[in-house]
FIDREN-808206 format. One record per residue: residue in three letters; residue number from 1; x negated, z negated, y negated of N, C-alpha, C, O in turn. Coordinates in nm, 2 decimals. Layout:
! residues N
PT / resn / resi / n.u / n.w / n.v / ca.u / ca.w / ca.v / c.u / c.w / c.v / o.u / o.w / o.v
PT / ala / NUM / X / Z / Y / X / Z / Y / X / Z / Y / X / Z / Y $
...
! end
This chain:
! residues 76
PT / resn / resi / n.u / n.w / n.v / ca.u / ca.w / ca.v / c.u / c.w / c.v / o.u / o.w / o.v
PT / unk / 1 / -0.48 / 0.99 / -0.32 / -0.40 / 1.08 / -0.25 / -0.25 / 1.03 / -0.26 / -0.16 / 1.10 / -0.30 $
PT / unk / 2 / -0.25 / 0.90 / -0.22 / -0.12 / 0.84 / -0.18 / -0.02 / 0.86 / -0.37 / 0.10 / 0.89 / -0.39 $
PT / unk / 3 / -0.12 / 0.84 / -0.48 / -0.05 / 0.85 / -0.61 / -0.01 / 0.97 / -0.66 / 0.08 / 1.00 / -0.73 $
PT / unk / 4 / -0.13 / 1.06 / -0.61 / -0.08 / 1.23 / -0.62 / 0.04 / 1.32 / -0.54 / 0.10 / 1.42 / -0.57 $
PT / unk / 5 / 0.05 / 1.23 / -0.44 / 0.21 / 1.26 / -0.39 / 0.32 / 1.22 / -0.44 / 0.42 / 1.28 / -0.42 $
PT / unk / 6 / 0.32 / 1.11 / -0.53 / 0.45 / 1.06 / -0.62 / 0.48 / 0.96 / -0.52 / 0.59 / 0.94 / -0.49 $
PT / unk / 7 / 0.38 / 0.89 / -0.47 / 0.42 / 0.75 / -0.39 / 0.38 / 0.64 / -0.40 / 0.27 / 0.61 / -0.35 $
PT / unk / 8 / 0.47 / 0.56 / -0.46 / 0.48 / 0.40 / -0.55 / 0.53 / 0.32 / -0.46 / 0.63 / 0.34 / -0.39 $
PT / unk / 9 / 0.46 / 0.22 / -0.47 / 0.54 / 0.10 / -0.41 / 0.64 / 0.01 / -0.46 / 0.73 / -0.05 / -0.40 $
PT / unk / 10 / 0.61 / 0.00 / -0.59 / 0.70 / -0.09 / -0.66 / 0.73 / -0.09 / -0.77 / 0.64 / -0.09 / -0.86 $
PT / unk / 11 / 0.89 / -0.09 / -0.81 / 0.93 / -0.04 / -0.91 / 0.87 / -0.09 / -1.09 / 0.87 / -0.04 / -1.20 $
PT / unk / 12 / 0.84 / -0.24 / -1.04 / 0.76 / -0.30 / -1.16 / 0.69 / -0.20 / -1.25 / 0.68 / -0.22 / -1.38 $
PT / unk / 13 / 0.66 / -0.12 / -1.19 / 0.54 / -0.01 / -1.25 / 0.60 / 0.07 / -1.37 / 0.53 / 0.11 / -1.47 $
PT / unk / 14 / 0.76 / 0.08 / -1.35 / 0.83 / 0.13 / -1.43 / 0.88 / 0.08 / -1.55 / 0.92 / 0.15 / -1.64 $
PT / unk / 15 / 0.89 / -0.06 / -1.55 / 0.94 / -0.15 / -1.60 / 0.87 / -0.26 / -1.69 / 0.75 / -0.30 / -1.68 $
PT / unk / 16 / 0.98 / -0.32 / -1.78 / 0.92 / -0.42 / -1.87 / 0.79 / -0.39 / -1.96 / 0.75 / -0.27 / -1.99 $
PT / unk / 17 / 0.74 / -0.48 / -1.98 / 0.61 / -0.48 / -2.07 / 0.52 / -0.40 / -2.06 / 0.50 / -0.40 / -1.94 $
PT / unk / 18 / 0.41 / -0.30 / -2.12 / 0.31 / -0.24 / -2.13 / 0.22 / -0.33 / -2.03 / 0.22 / -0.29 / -1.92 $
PT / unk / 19 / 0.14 / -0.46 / -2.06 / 0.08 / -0.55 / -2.01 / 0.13 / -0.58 / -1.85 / 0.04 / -0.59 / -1.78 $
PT / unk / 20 / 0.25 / -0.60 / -1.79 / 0.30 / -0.60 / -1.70 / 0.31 / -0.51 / -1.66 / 0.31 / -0.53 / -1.53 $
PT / unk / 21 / 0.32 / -0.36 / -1.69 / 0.33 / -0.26 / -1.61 / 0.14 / -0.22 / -1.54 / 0.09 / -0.23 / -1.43 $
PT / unk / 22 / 0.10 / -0.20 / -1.68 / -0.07 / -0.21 / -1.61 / -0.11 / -0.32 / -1.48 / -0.17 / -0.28 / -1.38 $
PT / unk / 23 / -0.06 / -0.45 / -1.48 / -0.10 / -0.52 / -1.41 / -0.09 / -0.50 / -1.25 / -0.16 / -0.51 / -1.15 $
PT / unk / 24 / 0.09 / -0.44 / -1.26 / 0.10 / -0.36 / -1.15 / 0.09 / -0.27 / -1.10 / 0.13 / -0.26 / -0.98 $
PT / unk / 25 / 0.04 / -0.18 / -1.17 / -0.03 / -0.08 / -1.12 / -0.16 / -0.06 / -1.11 / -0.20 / 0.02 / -1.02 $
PT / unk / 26 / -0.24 / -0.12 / -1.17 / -0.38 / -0.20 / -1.09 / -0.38 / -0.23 / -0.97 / -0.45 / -0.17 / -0.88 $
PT / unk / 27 / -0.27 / -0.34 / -0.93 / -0.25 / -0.38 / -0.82 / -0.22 / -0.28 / -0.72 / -0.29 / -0.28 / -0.61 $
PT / unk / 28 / -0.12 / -0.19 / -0.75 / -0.08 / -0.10 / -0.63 / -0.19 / 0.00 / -0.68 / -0.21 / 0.03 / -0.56 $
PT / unk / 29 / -0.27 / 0.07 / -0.73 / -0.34 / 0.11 / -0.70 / -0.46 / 0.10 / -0.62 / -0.50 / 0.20 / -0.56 $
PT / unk / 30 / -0.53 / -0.04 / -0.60 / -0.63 / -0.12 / -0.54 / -0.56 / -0.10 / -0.36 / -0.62 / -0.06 / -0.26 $
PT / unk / 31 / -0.42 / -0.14 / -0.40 / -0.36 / -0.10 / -0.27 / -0.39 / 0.01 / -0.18 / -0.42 / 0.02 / -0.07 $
PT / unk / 32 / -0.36 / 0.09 / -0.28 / -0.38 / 0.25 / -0.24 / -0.52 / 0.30 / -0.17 / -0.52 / 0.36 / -0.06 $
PT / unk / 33 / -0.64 / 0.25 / -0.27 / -0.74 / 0.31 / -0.23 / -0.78 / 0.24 / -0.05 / -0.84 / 0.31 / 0.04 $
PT / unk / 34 / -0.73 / 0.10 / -0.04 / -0.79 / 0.04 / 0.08 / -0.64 / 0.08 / 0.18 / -0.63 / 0.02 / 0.28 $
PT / unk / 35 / -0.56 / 0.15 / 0.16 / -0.50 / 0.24 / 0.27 / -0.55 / 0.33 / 0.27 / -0.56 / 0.38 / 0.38 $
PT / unk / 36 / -0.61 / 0.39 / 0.16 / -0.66 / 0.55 / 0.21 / -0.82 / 0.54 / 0.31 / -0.85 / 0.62 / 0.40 $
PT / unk / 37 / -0.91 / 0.40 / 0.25 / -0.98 / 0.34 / 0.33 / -1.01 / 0.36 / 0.49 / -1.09 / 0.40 / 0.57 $
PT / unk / 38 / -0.89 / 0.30 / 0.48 / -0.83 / 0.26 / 0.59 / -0.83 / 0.34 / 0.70 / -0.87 / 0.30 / 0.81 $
PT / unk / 39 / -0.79 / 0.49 / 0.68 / -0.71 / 0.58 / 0.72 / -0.85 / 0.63 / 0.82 / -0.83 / 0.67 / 0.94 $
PT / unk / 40 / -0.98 / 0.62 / 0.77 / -1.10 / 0.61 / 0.83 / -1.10 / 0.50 / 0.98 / -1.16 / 0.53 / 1.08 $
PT / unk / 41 / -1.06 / 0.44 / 0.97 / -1.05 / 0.31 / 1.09 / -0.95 / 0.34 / 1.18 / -0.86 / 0.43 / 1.19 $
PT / unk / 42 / -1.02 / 0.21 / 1.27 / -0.86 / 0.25 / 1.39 / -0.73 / 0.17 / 1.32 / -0.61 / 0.20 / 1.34 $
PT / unk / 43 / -0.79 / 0.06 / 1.24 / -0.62 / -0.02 / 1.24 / -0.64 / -0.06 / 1.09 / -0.75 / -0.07 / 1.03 $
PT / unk / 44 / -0.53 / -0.08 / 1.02 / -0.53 / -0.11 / 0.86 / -0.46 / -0.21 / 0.88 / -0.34 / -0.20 / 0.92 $
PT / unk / 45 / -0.53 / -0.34 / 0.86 / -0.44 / -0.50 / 0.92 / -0.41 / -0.58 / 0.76 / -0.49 / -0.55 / 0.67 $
PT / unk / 46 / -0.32 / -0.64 / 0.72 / -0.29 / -0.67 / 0.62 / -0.18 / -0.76 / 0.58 / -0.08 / -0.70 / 0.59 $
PT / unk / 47 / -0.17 / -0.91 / 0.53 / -0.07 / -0.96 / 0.55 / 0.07 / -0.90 / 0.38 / 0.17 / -0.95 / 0.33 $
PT / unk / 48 / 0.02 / -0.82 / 0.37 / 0.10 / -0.75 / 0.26 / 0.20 / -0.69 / 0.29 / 0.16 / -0.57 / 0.30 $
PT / unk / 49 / 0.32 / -0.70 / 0.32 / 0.44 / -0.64 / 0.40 / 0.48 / -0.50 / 0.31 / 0.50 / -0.40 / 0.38 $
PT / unk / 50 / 0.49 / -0.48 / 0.20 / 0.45 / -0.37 / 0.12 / 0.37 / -0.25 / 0.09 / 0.39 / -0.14 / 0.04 $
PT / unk / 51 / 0.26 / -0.32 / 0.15 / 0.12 / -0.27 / 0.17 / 0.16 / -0.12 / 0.34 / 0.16 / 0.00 / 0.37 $
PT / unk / 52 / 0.18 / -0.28 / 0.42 / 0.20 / -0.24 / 0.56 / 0.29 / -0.12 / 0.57 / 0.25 / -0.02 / 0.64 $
PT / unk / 53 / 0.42 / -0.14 / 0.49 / 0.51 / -0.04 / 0.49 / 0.48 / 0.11 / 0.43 / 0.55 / 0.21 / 0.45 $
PT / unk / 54 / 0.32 / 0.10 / 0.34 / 0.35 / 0.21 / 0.24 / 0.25 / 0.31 / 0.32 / 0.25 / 0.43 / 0.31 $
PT / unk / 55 / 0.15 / 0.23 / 0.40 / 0.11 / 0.26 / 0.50 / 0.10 / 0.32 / 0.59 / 0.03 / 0.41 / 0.62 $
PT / unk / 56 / 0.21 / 0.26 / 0.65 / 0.28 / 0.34 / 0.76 / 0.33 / 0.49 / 0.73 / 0.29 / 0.59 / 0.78 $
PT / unk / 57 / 0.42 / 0.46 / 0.62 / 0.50 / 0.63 / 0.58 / 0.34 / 0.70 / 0.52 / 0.34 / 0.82 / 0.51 $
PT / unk / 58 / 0.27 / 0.66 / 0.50 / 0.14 / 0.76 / 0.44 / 0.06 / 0.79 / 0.59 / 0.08 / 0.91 / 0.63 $
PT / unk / 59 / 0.00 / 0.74 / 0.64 / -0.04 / 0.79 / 0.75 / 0.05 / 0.90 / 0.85 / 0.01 / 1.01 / 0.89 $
PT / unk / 60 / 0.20 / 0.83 / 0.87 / 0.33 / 0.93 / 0.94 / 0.28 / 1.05 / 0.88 / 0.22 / 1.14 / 0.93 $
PT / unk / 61 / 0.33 / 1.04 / 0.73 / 0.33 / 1.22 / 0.69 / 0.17 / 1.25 / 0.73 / 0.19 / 1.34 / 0.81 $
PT / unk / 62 / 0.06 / 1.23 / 0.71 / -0.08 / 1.27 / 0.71 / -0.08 / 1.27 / 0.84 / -0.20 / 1.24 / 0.86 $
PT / unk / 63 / -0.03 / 1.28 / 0.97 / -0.09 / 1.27 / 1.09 / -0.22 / 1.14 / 1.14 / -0.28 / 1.13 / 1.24 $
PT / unk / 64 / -0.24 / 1.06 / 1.00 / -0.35 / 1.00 / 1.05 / -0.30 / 0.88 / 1.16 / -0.21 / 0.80 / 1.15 $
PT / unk / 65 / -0.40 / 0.88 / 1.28 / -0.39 / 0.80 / 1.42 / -0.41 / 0.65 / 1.36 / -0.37 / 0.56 / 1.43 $
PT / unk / 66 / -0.44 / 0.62 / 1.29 / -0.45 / 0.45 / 1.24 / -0.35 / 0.37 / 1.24 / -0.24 / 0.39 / 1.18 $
PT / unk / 67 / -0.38 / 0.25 / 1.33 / -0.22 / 0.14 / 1.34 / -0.25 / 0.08 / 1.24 / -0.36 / 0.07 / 1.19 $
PT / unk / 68 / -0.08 / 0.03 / 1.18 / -0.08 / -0.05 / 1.03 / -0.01 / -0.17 / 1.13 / 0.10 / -0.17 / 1.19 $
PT / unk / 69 / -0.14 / -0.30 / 1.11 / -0.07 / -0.45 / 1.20 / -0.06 / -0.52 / 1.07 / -0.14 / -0.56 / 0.99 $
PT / unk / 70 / 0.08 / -0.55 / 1.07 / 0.15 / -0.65 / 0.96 / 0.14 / -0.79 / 0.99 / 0.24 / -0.84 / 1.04 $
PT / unk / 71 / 0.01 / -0.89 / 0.97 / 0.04 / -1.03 / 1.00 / 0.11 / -1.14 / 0.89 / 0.09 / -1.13 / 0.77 $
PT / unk / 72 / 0.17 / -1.22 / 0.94 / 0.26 / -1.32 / 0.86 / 0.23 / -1.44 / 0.92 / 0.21 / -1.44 / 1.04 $
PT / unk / 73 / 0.23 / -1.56 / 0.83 / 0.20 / -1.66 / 0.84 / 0.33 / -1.76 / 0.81 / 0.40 / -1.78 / 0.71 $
PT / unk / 74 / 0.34 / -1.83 / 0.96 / 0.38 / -1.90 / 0.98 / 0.32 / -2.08 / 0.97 / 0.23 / -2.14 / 1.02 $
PT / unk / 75 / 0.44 / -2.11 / 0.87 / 0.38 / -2.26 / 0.85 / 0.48 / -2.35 / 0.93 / 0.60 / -2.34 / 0.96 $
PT / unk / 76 / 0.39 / -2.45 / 0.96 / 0.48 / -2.53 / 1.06 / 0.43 / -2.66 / 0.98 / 0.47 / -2.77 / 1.01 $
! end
């Protein structure tokens, strides 16, 4: 869904190497499918700040009710 709308998370995808572009877009696609996942659940929890954000605007436009919780780890 989220790729059929024209919505990327990161510009890598555009860029550099054949090898490097696949890599990241593997990656943000894997992304994709466990947001769209997600969208089934109450909450899409994920320490991927990227992820979180791409999330959020995908659910907003879809009306879907699922909270996106961004955790970060703090080292002490």
């Amino acid at each position: 869904m989220l790729f059929a709308l024209g919505i990327v998370r990161d510009r890598r995808v555009s860029s550099k190497g054949r090898a490097r572009r696949e890599k990241h877009f593997l990656g943000q696609f894997r992304d994709c499918q466990h947001i769209e996942a997600a969208s089934r659940c109450a909450a899409f929890i994920t320490f991927d700040k990227g992820a979180a954000r791409l999330a959020g605007a995908a659910y907003a436009h879809a009306g879907v009710k699922t909270a996106v919780c961004f955790l970060s780890v703090h080292e002490s």
